[in-house]
VOBA-1610 file (N, C-alpha, C; in pm, whole numbers, padded with zeros to 5 digits, always signed):
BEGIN
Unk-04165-05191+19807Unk-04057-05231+19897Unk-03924-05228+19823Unk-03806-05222+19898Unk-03656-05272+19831Unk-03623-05363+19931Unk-03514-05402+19841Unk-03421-05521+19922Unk-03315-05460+20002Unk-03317-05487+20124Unk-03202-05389+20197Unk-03165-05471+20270Unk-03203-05577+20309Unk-03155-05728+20338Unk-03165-05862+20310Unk-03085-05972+20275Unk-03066-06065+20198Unk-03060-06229+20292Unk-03115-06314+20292Unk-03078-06376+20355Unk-03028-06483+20258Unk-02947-06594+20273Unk-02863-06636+20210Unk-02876-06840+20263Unk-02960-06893+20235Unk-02971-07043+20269Unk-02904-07135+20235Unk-02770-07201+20268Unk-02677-07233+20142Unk-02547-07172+20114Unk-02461-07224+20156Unk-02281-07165+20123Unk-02217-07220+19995Unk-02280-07294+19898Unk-02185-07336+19781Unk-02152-07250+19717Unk-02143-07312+19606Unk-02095-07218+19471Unk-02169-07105+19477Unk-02332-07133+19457Unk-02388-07075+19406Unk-02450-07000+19553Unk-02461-07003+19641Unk-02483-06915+19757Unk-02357-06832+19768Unk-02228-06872+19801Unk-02134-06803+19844Unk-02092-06693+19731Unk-02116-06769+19574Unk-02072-06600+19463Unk-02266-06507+19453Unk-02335-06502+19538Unk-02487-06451+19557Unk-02384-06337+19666Unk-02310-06387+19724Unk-02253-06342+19845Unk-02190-06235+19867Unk-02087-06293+19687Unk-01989-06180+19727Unk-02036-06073+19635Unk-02096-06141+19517Unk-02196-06045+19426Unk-02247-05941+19517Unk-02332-05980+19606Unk-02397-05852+19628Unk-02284-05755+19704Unk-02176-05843+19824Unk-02089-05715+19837Unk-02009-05597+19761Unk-01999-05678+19614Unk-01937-05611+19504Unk-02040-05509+19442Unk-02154-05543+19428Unk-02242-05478+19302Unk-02366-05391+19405Unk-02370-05472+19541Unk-02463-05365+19649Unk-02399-05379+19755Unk-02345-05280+19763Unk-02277-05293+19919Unk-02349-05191+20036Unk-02445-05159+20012Unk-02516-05115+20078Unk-02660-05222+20141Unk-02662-05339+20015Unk-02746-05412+20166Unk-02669-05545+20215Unk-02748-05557+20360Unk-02720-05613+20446Unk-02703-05816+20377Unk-02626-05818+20409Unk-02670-05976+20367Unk-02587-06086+20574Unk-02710-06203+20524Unk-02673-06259+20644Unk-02650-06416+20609Unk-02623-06517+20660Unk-02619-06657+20594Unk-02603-06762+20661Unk-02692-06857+20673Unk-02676-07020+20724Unk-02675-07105+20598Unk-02557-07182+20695Unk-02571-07355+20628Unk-02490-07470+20725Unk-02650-07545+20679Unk-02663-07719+20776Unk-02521-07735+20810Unk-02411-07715+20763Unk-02292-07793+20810Unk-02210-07690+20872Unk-02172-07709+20963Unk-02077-07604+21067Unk-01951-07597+20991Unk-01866-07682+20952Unk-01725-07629+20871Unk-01733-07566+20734Unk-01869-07540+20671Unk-01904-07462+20558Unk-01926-07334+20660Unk-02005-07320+20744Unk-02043-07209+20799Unk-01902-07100+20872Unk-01806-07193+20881Unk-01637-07126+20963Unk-01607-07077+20841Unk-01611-07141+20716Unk-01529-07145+20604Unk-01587-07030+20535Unk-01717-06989+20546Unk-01793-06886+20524Unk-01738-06744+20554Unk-01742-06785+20692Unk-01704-06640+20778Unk-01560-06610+20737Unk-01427-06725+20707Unk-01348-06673+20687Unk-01295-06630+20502Unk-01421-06711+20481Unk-01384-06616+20334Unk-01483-06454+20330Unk-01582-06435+20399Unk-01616-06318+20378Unk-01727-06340+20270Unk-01841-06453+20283Unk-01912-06478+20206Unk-02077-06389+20236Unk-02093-06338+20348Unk-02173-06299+20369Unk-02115-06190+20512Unk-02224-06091+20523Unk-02163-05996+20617Unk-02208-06046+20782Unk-02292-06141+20783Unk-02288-06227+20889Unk-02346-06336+20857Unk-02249-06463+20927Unk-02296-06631+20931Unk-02342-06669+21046Unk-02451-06688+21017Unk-02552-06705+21164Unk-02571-06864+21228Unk-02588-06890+21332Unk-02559-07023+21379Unk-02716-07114+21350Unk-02794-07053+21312Unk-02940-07127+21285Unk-02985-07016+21177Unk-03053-07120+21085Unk-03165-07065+20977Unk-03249-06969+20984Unk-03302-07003+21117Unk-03435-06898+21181Unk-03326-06731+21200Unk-03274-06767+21239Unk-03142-06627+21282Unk-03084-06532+21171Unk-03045-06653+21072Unk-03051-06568+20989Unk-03117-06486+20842Unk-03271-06549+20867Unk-03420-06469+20809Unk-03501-06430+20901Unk-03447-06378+21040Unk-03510-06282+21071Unk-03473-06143+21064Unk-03593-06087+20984Unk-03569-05927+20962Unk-03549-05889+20793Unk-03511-06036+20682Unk-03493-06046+20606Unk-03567-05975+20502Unk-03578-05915+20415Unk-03642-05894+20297Unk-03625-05981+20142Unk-03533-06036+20146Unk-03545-06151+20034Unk-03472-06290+20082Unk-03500-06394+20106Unk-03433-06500+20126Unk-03416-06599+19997Unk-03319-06664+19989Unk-03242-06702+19854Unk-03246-06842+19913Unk-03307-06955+19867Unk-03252-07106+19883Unk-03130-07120+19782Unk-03018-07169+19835Unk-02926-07160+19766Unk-02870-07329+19835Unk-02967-07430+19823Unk-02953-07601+19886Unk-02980-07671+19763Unk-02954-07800+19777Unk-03031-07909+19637Unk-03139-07898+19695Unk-03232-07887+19517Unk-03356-07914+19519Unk-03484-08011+19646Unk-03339-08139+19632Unk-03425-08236+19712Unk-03438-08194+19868Unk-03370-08090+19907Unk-03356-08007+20059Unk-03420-07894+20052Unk-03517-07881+19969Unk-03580-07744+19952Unk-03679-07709+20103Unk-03748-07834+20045Unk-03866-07877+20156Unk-03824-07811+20308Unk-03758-07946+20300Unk-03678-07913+20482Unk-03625-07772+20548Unk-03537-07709+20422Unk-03481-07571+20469Unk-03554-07477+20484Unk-03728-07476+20414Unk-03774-07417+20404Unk-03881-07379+20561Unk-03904-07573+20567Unk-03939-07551+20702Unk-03882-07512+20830Unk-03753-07441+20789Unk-03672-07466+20916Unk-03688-07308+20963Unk-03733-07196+20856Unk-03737-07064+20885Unk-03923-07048+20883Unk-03976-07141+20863Unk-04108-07061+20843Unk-04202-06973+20927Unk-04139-06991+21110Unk-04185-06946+21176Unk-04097-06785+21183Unk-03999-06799+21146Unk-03879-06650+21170Unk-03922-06542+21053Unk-04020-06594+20916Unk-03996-06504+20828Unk-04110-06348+20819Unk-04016-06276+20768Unk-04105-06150+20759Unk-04229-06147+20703Unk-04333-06087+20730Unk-04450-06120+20686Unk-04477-06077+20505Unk-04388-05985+20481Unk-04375-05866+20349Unk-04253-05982+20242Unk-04183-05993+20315Unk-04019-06092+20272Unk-04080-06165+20130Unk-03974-06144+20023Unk-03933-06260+19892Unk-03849-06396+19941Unk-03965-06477+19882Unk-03878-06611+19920Unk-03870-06680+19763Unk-03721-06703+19763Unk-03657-06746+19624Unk-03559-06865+19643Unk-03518-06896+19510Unk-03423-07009+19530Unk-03306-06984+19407Unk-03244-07059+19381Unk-03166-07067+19268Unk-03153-07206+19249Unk-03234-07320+19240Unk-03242-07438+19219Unk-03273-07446+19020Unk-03231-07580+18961Unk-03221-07634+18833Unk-03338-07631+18812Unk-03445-07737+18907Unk-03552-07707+18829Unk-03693-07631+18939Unk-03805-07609+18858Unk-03873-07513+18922Unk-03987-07516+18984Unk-04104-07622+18895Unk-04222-07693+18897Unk-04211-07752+19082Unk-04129-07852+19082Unk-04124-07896+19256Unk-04086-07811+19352Unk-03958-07694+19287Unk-03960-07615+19427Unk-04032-07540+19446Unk-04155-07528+19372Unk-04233-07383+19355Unk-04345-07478+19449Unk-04368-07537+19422Unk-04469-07681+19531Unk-04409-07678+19640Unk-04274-07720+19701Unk-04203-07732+19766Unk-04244-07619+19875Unk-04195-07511+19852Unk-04221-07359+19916Unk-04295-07339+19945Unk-04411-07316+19863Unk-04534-07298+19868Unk-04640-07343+20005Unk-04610-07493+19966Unk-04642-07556+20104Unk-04595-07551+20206Unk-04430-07553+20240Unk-04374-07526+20357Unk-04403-07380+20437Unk-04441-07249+20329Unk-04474-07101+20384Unk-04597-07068+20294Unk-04708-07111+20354Unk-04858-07087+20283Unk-04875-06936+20327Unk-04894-06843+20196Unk-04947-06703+20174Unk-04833-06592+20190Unk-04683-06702+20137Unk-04601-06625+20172Unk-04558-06606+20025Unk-04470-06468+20005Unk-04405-06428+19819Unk-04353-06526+19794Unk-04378-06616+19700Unk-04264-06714+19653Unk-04214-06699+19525Unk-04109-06670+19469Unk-04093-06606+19318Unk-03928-06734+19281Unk-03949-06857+19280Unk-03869-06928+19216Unk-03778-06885+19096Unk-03639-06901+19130Unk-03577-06872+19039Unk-03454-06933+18980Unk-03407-06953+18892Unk-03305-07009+18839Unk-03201-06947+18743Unk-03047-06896+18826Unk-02958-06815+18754Unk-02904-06950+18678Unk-02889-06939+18541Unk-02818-07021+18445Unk-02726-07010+18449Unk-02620-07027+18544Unk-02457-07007+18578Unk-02428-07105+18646Unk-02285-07143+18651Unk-02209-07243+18696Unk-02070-07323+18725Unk-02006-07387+18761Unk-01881-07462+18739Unk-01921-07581+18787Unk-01827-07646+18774Unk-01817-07820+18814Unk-01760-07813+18963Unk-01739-07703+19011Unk-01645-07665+19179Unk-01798-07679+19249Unk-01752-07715+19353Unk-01833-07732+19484Unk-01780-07654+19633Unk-01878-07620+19695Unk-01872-07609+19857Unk-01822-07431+19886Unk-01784-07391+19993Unk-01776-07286+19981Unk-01646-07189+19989Unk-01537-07294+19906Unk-01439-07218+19873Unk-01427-07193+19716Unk-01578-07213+19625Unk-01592-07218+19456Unk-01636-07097+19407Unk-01730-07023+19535Unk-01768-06875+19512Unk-01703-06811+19435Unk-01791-06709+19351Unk-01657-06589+19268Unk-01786-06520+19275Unk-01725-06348+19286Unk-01842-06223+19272Unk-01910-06282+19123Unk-01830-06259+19029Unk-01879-06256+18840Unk-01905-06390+18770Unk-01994-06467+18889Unk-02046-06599+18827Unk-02151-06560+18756Unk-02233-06431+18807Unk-02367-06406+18697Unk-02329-06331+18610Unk-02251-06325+18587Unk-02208-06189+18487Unk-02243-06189+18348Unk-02336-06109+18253Unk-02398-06176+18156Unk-02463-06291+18169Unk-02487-06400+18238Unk-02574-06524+18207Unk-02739-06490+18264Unk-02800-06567+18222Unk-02935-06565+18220Unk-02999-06586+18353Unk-03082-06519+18483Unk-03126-06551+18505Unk-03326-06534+18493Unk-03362-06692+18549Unk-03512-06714+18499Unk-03565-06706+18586Unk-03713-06591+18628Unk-03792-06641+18707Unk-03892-06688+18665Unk-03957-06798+18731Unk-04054-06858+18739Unk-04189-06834+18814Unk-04245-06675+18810Unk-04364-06631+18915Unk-04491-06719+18922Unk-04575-06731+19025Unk-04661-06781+18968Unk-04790-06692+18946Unk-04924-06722+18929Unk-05003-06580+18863Unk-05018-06500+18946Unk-05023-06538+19100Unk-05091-06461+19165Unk-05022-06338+19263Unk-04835-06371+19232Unk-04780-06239+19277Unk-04776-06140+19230Unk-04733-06049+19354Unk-04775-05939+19318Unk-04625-05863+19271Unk-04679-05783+19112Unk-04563-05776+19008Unk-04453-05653+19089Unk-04492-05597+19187Unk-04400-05527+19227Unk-04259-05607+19309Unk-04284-05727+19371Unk-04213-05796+19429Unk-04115-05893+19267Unk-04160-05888+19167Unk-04139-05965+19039Unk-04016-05877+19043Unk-04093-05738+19018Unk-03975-05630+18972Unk-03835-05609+19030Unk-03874-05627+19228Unk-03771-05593+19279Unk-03695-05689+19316Unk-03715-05882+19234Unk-03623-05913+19222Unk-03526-05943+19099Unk-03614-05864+18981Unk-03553-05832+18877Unk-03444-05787+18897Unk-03478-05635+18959Unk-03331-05556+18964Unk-03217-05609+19085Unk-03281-05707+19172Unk-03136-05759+19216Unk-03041-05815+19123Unk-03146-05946+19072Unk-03057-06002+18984Unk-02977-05879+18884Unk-03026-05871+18825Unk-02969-05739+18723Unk-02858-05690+18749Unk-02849-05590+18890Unk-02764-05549+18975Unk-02620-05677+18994Unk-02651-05791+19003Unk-02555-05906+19024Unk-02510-05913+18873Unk-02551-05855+18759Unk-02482-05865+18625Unk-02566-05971+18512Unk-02679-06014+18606Unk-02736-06118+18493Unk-02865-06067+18470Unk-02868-06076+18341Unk-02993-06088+18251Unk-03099-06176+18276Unk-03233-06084+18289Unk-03309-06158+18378Unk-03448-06223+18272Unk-03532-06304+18276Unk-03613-06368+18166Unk-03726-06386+18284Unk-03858-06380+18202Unk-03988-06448+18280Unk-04036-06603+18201Unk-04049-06681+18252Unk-04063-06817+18200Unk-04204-06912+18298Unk-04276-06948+18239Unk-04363-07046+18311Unk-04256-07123+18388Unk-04311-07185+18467Unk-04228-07335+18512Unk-04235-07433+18479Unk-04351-07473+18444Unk-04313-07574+18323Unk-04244-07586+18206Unk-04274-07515+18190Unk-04229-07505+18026Unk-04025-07440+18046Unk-03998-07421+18184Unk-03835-07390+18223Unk-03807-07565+18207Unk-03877-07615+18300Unk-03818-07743+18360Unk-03806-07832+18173Unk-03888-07789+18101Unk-03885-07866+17971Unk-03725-07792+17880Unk-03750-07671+17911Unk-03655-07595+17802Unk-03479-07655+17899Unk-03512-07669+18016Unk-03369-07698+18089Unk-03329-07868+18072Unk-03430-07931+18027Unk-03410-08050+18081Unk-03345-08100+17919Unk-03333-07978+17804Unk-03286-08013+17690Unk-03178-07933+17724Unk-03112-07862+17779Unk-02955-07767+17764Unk-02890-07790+17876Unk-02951-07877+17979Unk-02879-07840+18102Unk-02899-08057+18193Unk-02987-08059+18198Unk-02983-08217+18257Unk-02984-08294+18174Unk-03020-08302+18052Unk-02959-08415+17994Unk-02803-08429+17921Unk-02739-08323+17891Unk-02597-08283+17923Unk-02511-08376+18000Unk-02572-08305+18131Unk-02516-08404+18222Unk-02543-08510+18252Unk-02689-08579+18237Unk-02665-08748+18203Unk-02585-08781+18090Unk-02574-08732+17992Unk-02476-08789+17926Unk-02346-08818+17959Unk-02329-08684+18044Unk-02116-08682+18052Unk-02111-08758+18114Unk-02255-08781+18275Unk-02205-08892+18378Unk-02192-09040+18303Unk-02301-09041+18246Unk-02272-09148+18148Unk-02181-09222+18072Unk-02083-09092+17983Unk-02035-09151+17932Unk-01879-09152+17982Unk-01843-09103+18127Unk-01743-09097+18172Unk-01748-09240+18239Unk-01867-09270+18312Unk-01907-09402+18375Unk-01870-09491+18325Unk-01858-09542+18161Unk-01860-09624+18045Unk-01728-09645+18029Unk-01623-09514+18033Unk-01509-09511+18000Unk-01433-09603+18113Unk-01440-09533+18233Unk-01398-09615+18351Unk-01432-09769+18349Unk-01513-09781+18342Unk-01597-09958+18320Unk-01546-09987+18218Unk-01452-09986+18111Unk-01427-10077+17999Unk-01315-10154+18052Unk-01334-10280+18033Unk-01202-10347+18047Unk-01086-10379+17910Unk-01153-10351+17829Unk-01048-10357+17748Unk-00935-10196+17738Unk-00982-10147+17826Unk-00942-09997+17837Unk-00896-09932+17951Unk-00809-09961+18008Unk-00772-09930+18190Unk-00791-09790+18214Unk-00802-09758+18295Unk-00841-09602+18397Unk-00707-09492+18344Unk-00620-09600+18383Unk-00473-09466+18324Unk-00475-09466+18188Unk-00495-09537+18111Unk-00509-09488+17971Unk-00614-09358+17919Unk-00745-09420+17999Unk-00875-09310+17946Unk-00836-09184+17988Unk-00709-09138+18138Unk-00722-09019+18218Unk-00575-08913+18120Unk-00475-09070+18084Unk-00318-09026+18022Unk-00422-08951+17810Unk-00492-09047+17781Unk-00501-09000+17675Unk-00625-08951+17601Unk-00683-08878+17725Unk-00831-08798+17747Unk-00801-08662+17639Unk-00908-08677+17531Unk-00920-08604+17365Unk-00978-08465+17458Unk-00986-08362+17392Unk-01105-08233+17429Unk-01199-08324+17444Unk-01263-08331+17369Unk-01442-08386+17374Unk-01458-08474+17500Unk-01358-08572+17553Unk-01376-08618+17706Unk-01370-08556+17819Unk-01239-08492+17787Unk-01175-08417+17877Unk-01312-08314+17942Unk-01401-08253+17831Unk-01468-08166+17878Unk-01624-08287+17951Unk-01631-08370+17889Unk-01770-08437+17973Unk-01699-08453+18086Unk-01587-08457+18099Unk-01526-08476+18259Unk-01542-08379+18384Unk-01537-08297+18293Unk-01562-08113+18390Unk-01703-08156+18395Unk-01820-08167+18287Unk-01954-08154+18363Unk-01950-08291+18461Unk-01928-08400+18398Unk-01949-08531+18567Unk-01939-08505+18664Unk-01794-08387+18682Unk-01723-08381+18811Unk-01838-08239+18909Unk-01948-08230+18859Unk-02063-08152+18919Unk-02091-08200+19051Unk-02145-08149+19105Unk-02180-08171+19267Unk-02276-08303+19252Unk-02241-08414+19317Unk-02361-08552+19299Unk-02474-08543+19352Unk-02459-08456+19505Unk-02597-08436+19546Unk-02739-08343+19471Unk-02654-08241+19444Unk-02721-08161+19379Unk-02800-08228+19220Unk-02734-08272+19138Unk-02760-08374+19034Unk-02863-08447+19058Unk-02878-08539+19177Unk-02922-08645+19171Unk-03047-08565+19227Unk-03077-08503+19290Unk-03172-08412+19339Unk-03260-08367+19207Unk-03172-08254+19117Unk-03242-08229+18987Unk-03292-08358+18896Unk-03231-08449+18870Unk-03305-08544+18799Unk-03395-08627+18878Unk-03462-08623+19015Unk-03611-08699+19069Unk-03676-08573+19036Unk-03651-08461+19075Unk-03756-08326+19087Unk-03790-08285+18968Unk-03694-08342+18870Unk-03817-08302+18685Unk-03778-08410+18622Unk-03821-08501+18697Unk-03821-08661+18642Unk-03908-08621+18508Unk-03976-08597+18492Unk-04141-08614+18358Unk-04031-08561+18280Unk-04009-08370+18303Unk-03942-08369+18164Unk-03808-08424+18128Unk-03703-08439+18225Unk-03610-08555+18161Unk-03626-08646+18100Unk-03688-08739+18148Unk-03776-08897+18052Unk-03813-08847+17946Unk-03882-08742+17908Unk-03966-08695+17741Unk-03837-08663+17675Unk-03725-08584+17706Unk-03612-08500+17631Unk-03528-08660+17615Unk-03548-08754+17713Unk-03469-08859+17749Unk-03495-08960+17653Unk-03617-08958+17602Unk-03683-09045+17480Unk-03674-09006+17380Unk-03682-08839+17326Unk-03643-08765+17187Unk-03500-08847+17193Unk-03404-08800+17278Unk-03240-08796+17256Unk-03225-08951+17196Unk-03284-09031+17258Unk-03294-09187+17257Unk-03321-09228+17074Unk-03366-09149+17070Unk-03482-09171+16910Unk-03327-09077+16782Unk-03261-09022+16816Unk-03186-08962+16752Unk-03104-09021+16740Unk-03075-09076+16885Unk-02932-09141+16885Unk-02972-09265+16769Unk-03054-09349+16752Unk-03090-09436+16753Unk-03070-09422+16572Unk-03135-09283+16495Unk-03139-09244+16344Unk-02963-09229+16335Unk-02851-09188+16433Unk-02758-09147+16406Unk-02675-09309+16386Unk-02727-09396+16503Unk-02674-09497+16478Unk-02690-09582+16367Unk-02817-09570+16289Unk-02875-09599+16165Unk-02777-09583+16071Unk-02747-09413+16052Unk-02675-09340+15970Unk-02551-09389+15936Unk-02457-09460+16028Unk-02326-09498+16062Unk-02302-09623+16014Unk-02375-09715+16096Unk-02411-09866+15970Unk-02435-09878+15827Unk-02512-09778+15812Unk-02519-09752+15669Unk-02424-09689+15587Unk-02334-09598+15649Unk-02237-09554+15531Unk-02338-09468+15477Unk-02410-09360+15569Unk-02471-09245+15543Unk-02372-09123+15550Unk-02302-09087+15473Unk-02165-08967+15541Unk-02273-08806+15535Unk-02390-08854+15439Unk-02434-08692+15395Unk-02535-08688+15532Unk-02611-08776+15596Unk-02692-08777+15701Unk-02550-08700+15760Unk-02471-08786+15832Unk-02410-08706+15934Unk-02336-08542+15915Unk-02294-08584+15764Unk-02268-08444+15791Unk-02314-08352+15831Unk-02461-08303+15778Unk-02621-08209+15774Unk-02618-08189+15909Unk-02612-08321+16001Unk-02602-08311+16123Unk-02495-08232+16229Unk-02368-08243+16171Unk-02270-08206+16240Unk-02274-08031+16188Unk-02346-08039+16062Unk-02276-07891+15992Unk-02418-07786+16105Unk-02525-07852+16121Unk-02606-07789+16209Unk-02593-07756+16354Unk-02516-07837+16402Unk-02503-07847+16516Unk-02384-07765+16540Unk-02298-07758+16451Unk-02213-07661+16484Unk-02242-07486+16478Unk-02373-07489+16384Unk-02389-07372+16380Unk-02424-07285+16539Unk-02516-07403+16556Unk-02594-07389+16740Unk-02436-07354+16835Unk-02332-07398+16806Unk-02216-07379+16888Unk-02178-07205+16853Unk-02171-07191+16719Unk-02099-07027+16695Unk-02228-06923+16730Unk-02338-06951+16720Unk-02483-06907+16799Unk-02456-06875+16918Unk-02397-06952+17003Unk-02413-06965+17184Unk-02296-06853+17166Unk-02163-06916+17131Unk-02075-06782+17135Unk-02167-06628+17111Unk-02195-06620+17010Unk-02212-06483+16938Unk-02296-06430+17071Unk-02386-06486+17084Unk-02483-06488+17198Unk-02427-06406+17392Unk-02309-06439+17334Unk-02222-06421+17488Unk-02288-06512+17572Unk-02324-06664+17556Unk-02366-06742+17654Unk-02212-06825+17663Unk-02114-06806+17603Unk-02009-06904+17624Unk-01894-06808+17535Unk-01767-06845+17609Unk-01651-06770+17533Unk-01564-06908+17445Unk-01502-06867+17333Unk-01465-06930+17274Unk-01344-07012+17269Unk-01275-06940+17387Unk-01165-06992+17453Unk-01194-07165+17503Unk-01132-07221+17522Unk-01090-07364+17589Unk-01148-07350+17741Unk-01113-07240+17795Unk-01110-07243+17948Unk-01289-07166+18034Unk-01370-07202+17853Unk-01480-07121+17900Unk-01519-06935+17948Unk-01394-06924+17944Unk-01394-06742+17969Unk-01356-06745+18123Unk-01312-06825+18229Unk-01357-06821+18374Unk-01211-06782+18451Unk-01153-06781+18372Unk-00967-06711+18440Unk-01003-06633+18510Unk-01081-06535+18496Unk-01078-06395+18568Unk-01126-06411+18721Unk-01156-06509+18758Unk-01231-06552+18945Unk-01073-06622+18955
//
């Protein structure tokens, strides 16, 4: 089979640049698109996020050849049930959700004996809704699928080369073992920033206009990840609760040797530490997973 039509579940960030990606990089297939909220769905049509915004779910995966959940995790379920009677019998059903283990359950059950090939593009901003879209959100970044054993590898392949086609580099990964490797680079990250932006605001010896007037880099940037979509967040941390808590108890146990280190008037502990950790930073650059600029590389959207 090919993909010659797209259906599109979901107008955010990450649905609406799926959107314009494919108008940019395939403009030869069809793409169509719902989402639950009617002033995302106007806002859709008038940015040109999809080549039609359809007034129901079912409407717009019928006829589909790949459908994309592009909702929080914790809405997987529901959206899924909302097309199960409209979908093609042949059709890829995918997602771009954080983590993978529940939506791959999720799906599964809502469309029994249908392709389900879970996936997760490693791309992003802290922007929400569907004026955050940009074509070159995948551009170079990683995306992961998560198959499970029993599809069939030709459907693997042909959503390889979509992704591909959208500019990102594509990886095969268990799902477990994603939800473990993400829940160290990507959700506990962001419990921290929410965290420690939470902390900042809550000090009273420290008022709100001070923390916002004399916000360092190193805040300034946990501020960009906090300011992430809440629903979506709070969604990813119930749906890989297990491996957050395990990465959540290492981090706990470090923090805990670092705080050791500091009382003590350990300067060579921390250094070892900082001199390593920085290496992991000029790594990610070299890597092209991050530009070295301040602004993340993202001027160009």
């Amino acid at each position: 089979m090919s993909i010659e039509r797209v259906a599109i579940i979901g107008l955010g960030l990450l649905g609406g640049s799926v959107g314009l990606a494919i108008a940019e990089h395939l403009p030869d297939v069809r793409t169509t698109a719902y989402d639950a909220d009617p002033a995302v769905r106007r806002r859709a049509a008038e940015r040109g996020l999809a080549g039609t915004v359809c007034e129901t779910a079912g409407e717009a995966v019928t006829g589909a050849d790949l459908v994309l959940f592009c909702v929080p995790v914790g809405a997987m379920a529901q959206a899924a049930a909302m097309i199960a009677g409209h979908l093609s019998g042949d059709a890829i059903v995918s997602d771009v959700g954080s983590s993978k283990q529940s939506v791959m359950e999720a799906l599964r059950e809502a469309l029994p004996g249908r392709t389900v090939i879970p996936a997760h593009p490693v791309a992003g901003t802290e922007q929400s809704g569907p004026d955050a879209g940009f074509a070159s959100l995948f551009r170079q970044r990683w995306c992961i699928l998560t198959p499970p054993s029993n599809v069939d590898p030709a459907a693997i392949a042909e959503l390889t080369r979509f992704w591909e086609a959208l500019g990102a580099k594509v990886e095969i990964m268990d799902a477990a073992h994603h939800d473990l490797v993400l829940a160290v680079t990507s959700h506990i990250p962001h419990l921290i920033a929410y965290t420690i932006v939470g902390t900042a605001s809550d000090l009273e010896e420290v008022t709100r206009s001070e923390v916002i007037k004399y916000s360092a880099g190193g805040f300034r940037d946990f501020t960009r990840i906090a300011a992430s979509d809440p629903t979506m967040w709070r969604d990813v941390f119930l749906s890989n609760r297990d491996a957050v808590l395990e990465m959540l108890g290492r981090f706990n146990e470090d923090l805990t040797a670092l705080q050791r280190a500091i009382r003590r008037g350990d300067g060579e502990a921390l250094f070892d530490l900082f001199t390593r950790t920085r290496d992991i930073r000029r790594s990610i650059v070299e890597q092209g997973q991050d530009d070295a600029r301040p602004d993340f590389g993202r001027k160009d959207h």
